[in-house]
C-alpha positions in Angstrom: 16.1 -16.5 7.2 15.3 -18.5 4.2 11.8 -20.6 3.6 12.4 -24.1 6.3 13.2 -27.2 4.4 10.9 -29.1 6.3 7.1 -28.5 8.1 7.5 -27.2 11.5 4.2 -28.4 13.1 5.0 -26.7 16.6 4.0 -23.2 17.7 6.9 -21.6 19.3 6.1 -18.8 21.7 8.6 -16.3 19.8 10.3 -14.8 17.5 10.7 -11.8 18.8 10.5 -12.1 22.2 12.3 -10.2 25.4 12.8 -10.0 29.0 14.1 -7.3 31.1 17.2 -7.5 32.6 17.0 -7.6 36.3 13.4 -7.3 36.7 12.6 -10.8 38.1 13.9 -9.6 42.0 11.5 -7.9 44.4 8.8 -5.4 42.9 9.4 -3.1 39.5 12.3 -2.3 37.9 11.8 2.0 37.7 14.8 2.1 35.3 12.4 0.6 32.7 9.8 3.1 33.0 8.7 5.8 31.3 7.0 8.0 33.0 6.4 10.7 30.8 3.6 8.9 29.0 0.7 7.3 31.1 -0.4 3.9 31.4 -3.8 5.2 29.8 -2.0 6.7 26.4 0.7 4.3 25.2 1.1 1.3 28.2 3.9 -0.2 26.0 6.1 3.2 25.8 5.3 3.7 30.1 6.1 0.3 30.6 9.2 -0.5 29.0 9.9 3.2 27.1 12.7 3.8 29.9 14.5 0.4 29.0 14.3 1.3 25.3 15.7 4.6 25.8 19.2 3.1 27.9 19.3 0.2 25.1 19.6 2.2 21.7 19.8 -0.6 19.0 23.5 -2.1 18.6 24.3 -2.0 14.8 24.8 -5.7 14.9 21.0 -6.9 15.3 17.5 -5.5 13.5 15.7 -6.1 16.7 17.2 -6.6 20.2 15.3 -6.7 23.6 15.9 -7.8 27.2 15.0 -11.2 26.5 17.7 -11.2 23.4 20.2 -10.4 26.3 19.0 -13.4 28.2 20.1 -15.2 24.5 23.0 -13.2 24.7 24.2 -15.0 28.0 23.5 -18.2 26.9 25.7 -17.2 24.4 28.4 -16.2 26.4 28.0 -19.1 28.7 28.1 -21.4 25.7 31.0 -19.2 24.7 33.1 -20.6 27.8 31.8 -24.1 27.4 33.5 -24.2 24.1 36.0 -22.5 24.0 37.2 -24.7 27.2 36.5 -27.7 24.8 38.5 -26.1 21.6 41.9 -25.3 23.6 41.9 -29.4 24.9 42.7 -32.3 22.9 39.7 -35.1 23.0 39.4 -38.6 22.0 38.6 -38.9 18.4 34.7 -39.5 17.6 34.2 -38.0 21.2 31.1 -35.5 21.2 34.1 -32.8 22.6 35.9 -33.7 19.9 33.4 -33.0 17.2 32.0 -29.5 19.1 35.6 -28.6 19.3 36.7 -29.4 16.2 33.8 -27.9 13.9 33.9 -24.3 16.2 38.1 -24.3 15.4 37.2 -24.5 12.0 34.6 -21.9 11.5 37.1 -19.7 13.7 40.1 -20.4 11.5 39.6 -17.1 9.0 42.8 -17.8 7.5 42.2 -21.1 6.1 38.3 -20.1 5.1 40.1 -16.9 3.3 43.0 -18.9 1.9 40.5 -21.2 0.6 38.3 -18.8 -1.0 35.7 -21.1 -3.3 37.7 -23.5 -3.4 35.3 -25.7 -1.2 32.5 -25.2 -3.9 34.8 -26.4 -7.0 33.6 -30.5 -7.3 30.2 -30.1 -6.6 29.8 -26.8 -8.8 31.6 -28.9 -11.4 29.2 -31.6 -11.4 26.3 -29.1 -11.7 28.4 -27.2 -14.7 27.9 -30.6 -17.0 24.5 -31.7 -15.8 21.9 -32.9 -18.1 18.1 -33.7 -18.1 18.4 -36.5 -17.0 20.9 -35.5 -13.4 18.1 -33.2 -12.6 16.7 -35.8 -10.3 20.0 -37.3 -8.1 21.0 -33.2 -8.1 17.9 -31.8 -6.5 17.8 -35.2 -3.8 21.5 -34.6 -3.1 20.4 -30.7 -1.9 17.4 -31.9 -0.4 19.7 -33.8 1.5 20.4 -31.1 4.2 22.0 -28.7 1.8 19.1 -26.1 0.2 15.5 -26.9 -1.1 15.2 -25.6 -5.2 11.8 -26.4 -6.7 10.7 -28.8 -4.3 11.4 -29.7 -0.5 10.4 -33.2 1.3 10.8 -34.4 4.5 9.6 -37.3 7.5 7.2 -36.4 10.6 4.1 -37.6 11.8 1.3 -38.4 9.9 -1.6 -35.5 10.5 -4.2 -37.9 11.5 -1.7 -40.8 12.7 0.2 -39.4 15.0 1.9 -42.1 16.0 3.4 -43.0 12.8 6.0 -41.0 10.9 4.5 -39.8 7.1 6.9 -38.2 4.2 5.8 -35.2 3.1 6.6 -32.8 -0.5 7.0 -28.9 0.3 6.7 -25.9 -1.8 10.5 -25.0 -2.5 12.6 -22.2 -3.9 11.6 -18.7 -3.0 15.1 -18.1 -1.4 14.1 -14.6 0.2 11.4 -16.4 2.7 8.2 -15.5 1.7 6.2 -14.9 -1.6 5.6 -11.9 -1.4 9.2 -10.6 -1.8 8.7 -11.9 -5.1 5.1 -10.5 -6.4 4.5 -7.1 -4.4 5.5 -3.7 -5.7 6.7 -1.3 -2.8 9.7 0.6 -2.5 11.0 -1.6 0.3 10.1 -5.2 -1.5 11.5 -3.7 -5.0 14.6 -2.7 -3.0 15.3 -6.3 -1.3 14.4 -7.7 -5.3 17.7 -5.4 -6.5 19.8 -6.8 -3.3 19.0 -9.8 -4.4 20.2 -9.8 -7.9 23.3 -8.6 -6.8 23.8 -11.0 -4.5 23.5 -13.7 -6.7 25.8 -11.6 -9.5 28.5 -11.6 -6.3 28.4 -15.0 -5.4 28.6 -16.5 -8.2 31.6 -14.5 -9.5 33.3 -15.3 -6.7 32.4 -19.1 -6.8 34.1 -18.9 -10.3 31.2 -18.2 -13.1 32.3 -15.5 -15.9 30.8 -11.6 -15.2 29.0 -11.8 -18.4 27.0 -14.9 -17.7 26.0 -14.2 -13.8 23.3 -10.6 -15.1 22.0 -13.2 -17.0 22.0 -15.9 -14.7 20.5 -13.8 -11.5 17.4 -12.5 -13.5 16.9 -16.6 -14.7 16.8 -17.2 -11.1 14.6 -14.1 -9.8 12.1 -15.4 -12.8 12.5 -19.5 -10.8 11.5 -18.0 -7.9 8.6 -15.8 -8.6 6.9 -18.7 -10.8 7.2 -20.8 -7.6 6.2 -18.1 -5.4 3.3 -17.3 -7.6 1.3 -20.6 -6.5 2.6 -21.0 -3.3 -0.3 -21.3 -0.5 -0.4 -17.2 1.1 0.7 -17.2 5.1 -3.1 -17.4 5.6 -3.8 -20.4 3.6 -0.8 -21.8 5.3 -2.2 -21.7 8.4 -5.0 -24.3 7.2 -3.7 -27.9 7.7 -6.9 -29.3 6.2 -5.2 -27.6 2.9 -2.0 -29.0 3.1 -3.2 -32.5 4.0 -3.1 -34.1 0.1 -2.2 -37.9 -0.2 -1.0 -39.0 -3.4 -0.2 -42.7 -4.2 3.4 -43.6 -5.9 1.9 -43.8 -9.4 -0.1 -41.0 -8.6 2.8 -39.1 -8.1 4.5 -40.3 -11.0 1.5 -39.9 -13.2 1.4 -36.5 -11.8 4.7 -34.7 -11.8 6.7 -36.9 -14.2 9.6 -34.7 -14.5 10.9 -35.7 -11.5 12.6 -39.7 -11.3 10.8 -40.5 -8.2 12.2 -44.3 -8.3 15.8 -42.2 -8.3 14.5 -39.6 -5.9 13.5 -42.0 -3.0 16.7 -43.9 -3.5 19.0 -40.7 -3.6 17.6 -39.8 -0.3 18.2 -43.3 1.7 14.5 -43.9 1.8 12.8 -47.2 0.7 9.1 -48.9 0.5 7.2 -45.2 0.2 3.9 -45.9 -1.6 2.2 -43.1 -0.3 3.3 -39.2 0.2 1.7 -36.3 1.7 2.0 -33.5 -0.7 1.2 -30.5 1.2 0.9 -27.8 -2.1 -0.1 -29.8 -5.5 0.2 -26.3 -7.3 3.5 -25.6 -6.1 4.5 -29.3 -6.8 3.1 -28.9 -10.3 4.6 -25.5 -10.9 8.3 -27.2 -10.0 7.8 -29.8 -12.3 6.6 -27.7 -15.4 9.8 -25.8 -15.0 11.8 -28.7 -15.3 10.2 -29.6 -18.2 10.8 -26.6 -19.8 13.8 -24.9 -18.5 16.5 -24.6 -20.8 19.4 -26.7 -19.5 21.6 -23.9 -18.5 18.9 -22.4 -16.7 18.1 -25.8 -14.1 22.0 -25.3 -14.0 22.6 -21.9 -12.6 19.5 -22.4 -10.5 20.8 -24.9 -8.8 24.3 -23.5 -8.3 23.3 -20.7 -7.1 20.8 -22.6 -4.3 24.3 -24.5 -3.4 26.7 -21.2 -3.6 24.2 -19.5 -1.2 23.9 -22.3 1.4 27.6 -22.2 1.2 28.0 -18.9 1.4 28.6 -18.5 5.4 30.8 -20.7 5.7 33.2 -19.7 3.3 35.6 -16.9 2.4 34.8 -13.1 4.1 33.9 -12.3 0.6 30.8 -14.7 0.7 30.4 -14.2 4.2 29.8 -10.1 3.3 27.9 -10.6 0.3 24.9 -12.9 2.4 25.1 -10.5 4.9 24.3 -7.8 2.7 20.8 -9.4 1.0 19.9 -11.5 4.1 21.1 -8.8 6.8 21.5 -5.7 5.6 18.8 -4.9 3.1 15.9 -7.3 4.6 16.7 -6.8 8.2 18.3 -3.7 8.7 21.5 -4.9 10.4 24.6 -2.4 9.8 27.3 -4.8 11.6 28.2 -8.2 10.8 28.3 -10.5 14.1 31.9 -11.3 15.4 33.3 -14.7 14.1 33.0 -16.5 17.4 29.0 -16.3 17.2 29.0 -17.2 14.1 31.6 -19.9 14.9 29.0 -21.0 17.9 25.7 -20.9 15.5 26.5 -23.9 14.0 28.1 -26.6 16.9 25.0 -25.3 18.9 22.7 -26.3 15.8 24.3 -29.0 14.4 25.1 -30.9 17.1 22.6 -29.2 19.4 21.9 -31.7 22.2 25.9 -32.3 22.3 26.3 -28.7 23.4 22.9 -29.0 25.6 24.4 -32.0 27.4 27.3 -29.8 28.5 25.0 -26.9 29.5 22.5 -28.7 31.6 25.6 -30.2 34.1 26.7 -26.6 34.5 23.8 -24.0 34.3 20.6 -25.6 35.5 19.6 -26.4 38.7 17.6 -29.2 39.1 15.2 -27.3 41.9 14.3 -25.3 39.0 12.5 -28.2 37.6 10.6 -28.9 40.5 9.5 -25.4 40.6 9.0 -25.1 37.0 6.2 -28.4 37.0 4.4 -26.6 40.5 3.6 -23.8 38.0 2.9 -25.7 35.4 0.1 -27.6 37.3 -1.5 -24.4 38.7 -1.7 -23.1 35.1 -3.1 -26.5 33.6 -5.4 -25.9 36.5 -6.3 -22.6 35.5 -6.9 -23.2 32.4 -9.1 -26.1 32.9 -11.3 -23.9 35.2 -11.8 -20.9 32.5 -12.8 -23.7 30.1 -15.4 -25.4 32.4 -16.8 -21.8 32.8 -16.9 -20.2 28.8 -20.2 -19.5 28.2 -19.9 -19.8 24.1 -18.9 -23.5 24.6 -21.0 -26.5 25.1 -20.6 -29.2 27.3 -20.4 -31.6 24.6 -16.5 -29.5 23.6 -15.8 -29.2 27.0 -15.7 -32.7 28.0 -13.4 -33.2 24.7 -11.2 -30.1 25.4 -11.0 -31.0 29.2 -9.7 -34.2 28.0 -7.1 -32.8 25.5 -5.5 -30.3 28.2 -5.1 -33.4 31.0 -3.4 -35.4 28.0 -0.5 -32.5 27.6 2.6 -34.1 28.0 5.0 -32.0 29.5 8.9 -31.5 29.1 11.3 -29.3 31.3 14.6 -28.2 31.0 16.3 -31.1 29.0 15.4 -35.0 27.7 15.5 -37.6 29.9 17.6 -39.7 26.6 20.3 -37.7 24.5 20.2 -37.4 20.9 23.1 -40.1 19.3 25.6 -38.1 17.4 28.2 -41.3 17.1 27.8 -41.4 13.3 28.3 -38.1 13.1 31.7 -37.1 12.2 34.4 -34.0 12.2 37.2 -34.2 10.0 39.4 -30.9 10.6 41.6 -32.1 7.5 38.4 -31.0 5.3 37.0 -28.1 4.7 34.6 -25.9 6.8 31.6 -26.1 4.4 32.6 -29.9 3.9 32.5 -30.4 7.5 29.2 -28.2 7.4 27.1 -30.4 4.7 28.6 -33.7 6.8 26.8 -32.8 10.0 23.7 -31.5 7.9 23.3 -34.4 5.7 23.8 -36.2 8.8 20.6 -35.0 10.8 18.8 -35.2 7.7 19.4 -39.0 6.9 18.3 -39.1 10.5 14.4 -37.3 9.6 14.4 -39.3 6.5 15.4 -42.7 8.1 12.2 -41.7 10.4 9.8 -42.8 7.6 7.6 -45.6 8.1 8.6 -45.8 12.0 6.4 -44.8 15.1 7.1 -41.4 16.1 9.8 -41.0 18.8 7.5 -39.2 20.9 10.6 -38.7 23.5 12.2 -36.8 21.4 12.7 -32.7 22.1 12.2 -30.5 19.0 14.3 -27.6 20.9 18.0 -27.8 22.4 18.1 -27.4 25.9 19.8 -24.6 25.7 17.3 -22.7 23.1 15.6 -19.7 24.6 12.1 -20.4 23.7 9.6 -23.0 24.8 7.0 -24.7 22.2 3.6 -26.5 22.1 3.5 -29.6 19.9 0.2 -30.2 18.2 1.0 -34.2 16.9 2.2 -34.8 20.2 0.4 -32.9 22.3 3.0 -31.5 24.2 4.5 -28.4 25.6 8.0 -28.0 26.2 10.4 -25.5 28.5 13.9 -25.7 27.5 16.4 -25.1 30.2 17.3 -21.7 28.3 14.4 -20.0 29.2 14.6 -21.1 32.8 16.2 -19.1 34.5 17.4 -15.3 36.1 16.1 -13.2 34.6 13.1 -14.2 33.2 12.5 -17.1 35.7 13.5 -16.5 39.3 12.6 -19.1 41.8 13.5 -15.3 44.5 10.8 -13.2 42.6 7.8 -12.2 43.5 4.6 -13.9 42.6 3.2 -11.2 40.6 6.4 -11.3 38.5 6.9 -14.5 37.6 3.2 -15.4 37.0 3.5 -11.9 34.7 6.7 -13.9 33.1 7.4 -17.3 33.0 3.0 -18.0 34.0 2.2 -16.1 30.6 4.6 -18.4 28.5 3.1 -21.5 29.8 -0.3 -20.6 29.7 0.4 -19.0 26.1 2.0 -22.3 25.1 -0.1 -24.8 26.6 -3.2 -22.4 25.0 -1.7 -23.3 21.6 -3.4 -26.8 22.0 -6.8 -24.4 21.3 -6.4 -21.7 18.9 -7.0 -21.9 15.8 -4.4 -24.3 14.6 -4.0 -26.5 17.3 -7.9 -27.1 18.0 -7.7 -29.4 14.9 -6.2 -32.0 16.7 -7.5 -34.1 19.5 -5.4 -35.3 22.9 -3.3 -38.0 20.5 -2.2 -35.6 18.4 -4.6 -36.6 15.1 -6.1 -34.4 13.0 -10.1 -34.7 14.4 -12.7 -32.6 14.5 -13.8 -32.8 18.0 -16.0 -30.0 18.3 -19.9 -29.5 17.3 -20.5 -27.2 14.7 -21.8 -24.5 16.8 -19.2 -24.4 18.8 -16.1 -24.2 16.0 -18.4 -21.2 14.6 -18.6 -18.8 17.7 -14.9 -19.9 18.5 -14.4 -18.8 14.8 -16.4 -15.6 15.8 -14.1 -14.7 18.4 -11.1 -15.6 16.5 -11.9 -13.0 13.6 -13.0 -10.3 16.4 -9.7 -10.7 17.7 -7.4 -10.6 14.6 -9.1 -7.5 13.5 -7.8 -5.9 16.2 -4.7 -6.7 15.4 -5.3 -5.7 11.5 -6.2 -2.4 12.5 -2.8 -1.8 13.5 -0.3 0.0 11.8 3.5 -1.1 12.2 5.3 1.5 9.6 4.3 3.6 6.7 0.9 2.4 5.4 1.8 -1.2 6.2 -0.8 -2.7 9.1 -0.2 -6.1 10.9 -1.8 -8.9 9.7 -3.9 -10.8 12.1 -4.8 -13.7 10.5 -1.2 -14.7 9.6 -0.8 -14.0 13.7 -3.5 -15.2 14.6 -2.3 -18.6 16.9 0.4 -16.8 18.8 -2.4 -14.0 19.4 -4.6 -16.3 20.9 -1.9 -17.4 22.7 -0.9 -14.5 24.3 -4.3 -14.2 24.7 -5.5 -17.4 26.6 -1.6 -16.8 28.4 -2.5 -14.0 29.5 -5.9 -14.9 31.1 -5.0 -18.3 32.3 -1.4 -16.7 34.1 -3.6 -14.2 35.7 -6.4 -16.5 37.0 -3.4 -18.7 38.4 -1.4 -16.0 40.0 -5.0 -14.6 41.7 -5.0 -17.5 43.8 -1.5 -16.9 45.8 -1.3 -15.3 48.4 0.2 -12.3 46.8 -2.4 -12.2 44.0 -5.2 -12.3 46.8 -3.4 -9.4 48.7 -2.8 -5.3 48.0 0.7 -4.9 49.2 2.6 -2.8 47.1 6.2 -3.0 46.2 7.8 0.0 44.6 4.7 1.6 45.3 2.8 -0.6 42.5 -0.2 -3.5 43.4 0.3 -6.9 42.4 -1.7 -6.5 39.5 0.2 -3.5 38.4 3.7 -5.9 39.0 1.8 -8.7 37.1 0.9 -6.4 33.9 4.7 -5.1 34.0 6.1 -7.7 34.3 4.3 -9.1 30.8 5.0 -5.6 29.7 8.9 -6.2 30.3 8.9 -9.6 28.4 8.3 -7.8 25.2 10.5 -4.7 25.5 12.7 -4.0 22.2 14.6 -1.7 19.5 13.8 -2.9 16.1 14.7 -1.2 12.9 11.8 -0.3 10.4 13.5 -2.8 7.5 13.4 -5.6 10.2 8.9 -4.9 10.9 8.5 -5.0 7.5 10.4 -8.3 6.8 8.5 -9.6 10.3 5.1 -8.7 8.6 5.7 -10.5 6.3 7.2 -13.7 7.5 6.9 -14.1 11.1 3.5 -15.4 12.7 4.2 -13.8 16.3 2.9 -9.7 16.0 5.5 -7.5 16.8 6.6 -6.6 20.8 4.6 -3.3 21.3 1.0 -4.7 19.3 1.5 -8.0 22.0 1.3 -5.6 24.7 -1.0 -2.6 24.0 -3.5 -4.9 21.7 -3.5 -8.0 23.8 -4.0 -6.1 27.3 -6.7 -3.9 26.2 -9.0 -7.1 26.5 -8.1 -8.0 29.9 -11.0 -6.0 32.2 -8.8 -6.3 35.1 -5.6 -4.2 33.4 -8.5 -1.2 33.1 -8.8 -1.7 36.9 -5.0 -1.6 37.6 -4.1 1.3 36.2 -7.2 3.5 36.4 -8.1 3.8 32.3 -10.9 5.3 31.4 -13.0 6.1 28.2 -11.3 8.9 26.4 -7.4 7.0 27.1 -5.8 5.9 24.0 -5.7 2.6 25.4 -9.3 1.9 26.4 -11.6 -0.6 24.7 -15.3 -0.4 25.1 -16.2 -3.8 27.5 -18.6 -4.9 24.3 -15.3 -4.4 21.8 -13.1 -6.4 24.3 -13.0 -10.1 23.2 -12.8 -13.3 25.5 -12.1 -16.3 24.0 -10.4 -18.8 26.8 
């Protein structure tokens, strides 16, 4: 929910995404249907409209599709796992031990109610009586895993060394996620701005400060937060790593932005011998440290207590519990119902101490054919995809060699790593606090990024848990990854039918491993560096293409007046794009593909389209499009069907659409970029 404290260089497949329950046997699923509406007017409504209709949205979620049921049995398979674990007793500093222990606490409402703020009180003290001159060793201590005010920083590889780890300087604050929650002027935005206020009012009575100080605290805050949000780099510019790429020497740095102790600032965070930092937004650097040269004490204060009361804040009391849920939930997402404790209780062993809990999973859920079969597929996409590059007619040999080259470099990683993370110096302490217990574990992964700096990059390591149901393409590493969640029934069946799992689990692997070439990921070459490896020509029809495509996507509306924004979307359109393509190409060359035999009364390439069709199938609340518009780089379920298909020639041929259909595009509109 709130802005990352660190730069996430992959390019996950979702955000958003869903798979249909029980649609990976034998043929179509007719229960998903609906057939009132033809293929030709609304394929997203006749493909998954009957699905929708049985699945009205549960109060607890703001979006919730098939393939959020596939989370929701991880869930309850984790569920079992640990629960199994918190009923035992384990030896001490024993990775059982410290899943078991941290889930009993988050489970133990009595204690976290009993305790009320009383978790907050010697930190929140320490802030009460800062001065000027704290401001440093405070703001390093939250960077330190807890919350990112003004500033964030963090360790991964260098953009155009890939082989050596880099620290980096973030934009910070801007607690609702994304700038423009702060500077636009519509009833929705202005309504999250008022939730916001009195959220920080709520928490920071209960925490302890006086009802007359927090009105004028929370506006001081909102105030923080716009200024930062006011120079932050759009979601376009964002998208540009030749913007964020800035090196600054140390006395560069100091000379700089002087209002922070950067001697004090390295040391606080366990990191020695930096002479060098990327900073990836000087303005928003520069903007942080004019405020801290001209705040008024009290004002740095309650800004930073309220950035540590609201990391807090779910892991304390109900009472702070309800009162995130309400800005962060409620009025941005649309949510009506808070989760049940135990899922909450889950969230954080299965972050914290993710490949503990994926260790666990792997021994029971995943079969090791799946694997096998998972790699076959993988080759005859790579294949694929090779082929369609060989053939593009806007490309010159010259790229092709170099792209060629890049996609026979992809390292690939399935279902789990071959070497577990070390969580030994991690430790649970059930005689502390939840939120204690909570910061421990967090500080302890980030010491972990930060001790990264100035080391090769562990190019072994998995940026997902095994157990996450998502897969990701890497761009310093040149990777793409399938995490054992994803892999299996039913969105990958081993028992299905070509046409189905090439319309699946073919679509995510061609979408991911197409990342390597949209409009991100075609900065970097096959080590993972930041090099321009194409001709000029070539980088401008591809640019061409690109901008042909997003309009499409701008064009469409997703509530009220708002419309989609293709350029923020515009990587994980081209990769649904190239996924789509590539899967296809693949899945033409089985023996079902090559064949007509219908199941259910539908061709393979009717299966293949429904099957991509099904993946995206979902209820979403308007509040929840809105916030996604704004903040999340995948477009929404319906436009990744109805918007990407419409440029596939073939999907015309399977279901008989013709000029005059709503879902027609001209052959001259229709854009083909891999």
């Amino acid at each position: 929910m709130k802005k990352s404290t660190k730069l996430f260089l992959s390019l996950a497949l979702l955000s958003t995404m869903t798979m249909t329950a029980g649609s990976l046997n034998k043929g179509v699923d007719p229960s998903n249907l609906d057939t009132s509406v033809s293929p030709g007017e609304d394929f997203y409504q006749y493909a998954c409209g009957g699905w929708m209709k049985a699945n009205p949205l549960d109060p607890q979620y703001s979006r919730f599709g098939t393939f959020d049921q596939l989370a929701e049995n991880n869930r309850a398979q984790l569920k079992d796992l640990i629960l199994g674990l918190s009923q035992s007793t384990h030896a001490q500093g024993s990775n059982e031990q410290k899943v078991a222990d941290i889930f009993n606490l988050g489970m133990d409402s009595v204690r976290l109610n009993r305790e009320g703020s009383n978790p907050l009180a010697q930190e929140l003290a320490k802030i009460k009586s800062a001065k000027k001159g704290d401001y440093t060793a405070l703001i390093a201590w939250m960077h330190n895993g807890i919350a990112g005010p003004f500033f964030q920083s963090g360790v991964m590889a260098d953009f155009k060394n890939s082989n050596m780890n880099r620290f980096y300087l973030y934009s910070g604050g801007m607690c609702l996620g994304d700038r423009d929650y702060y500077l636009e002027n519509d009833a929705n935005t202005k309504k999250v701005r008022e939730a916001f206020l009195t959220y920080v009012q709520k928490v920071m009575q209960l925490a302890g400060y006086k009802a007359g100080d927090v009105k004028k605290a929370a506006k001081s805050i909102l105030k923080i937060d716009t200024q930062l949000a006011r120079v932050a780099l759009t979601r376009e510019q964002s998208r540009d790593y030749s913007l964020l790429y800035n090196l600054y020497s140390l006395d560069k740095l100091k000379q700089d932005f002087p209002n922070i102790d950067w001697d004090s600032y390295f040391k606080a965070i366990g990191v020695n011998g930096v002479t060098e930092v990327c900073v990836t937004e000087p303005k928003a650097l520069a903007e942080a440290n004019k405020l801290l040269g001209s705040l008024k004490e009290s004002e740095v204060r309650d800004y930073l207590a309220f950035y540590y009361i609201d990391a807090a804040a779910p892991y304390l009391s109900d009472d702070f519990v309800n009162a995130n849920f309400d800005i962060y939930s409620r009025a941005m997402q649309g949510k009506q119902v808070l989760q049940p404790r135990w899922k909450r209780a889950l969230g954080v062993p299965n972050n914290l101490l993710g490949e503990a809990v994926g260790q666990l999973y792997v021994k029971k859920y995943f079969p090791e054919e799946s694997k096998k079969k998972m790699a076959k597929l993988v080759d005859n996409l790579r294949i694929a995809l090779g082929e369609h590059i060989a053939n593009l007619t806007w490309m010159s040999p010259a790229t092709k060699v170099n792209a060629l080259v890049k996609l026979n470099s992809y390292t690939v990683k399935i279902g789990y790593p071959d070497k577990w993370f070390d969580y030994s110096k991690a430790t649970v302490d059930p005689s502390l606090s939840y939120w204690s217990n909570v910061v421990g574990l967090k500080q302890f992964m980030a010491q972990y990024q930060y001790s990264q700096f100035g080391k090769p990059v562990d190019k072994d390591r998995w940026q997902m848990t095994p157990q996450t149901v998502n897969a990701y393409y890497d761009p310093s590493t040149n990777e793409i990854c399938f995490p054992a969640g994803i892999l299996q029934k039913p969105y990958f069946d081993p028992d299905a039918d070509d046409a189905t799992n090439y319309g699946a689990i073919g679509v995510v692997i061609g979408h991911e491993m197409t990342h390597g070439f949209d409009d991100q990921g075609r900065h970097f070459d096959q080590n993972g560096n930041m090099v321009d490896w194409w001709t000029k020509e070539d980088a401008e029809a591809f640019n061409v293409l690109a901008k042909k495509l997003g309009a499409q996507y701008s064009a469409e509306i997703v509530a009220d007046t708002v419309h989609a924004n293709g350029t923020f979307t515009m990587g994980e359109n081209i990769g649904d794009h190239g996924g789509l393509r590539v899967s296809y190409s693949a899945f033409k060359k089985t023996a079902e593909g090559q064949s007509n035999e219908k199941i259910d009364g539908f061709t393979p390439d009717q299966r293949f389209f429904l099957s991509y069709a099904n993946v995206w199938a979902n209820n979403i609340t308007r509040e929840e499009i809105l916030r996604r518009t704004k903040v999340d780089p995948h477009s929404l379920g319906k436009n990744r069907v109805n918007v990407a298909l419409r440029n596939l020639d073939p999907f015309f041929k399977a279901f008989d659409i013709k000029p005059g259909d709503k879902m027609w595009r001209a052959p001259e509109d229709r854009v083909t970029i891999w």
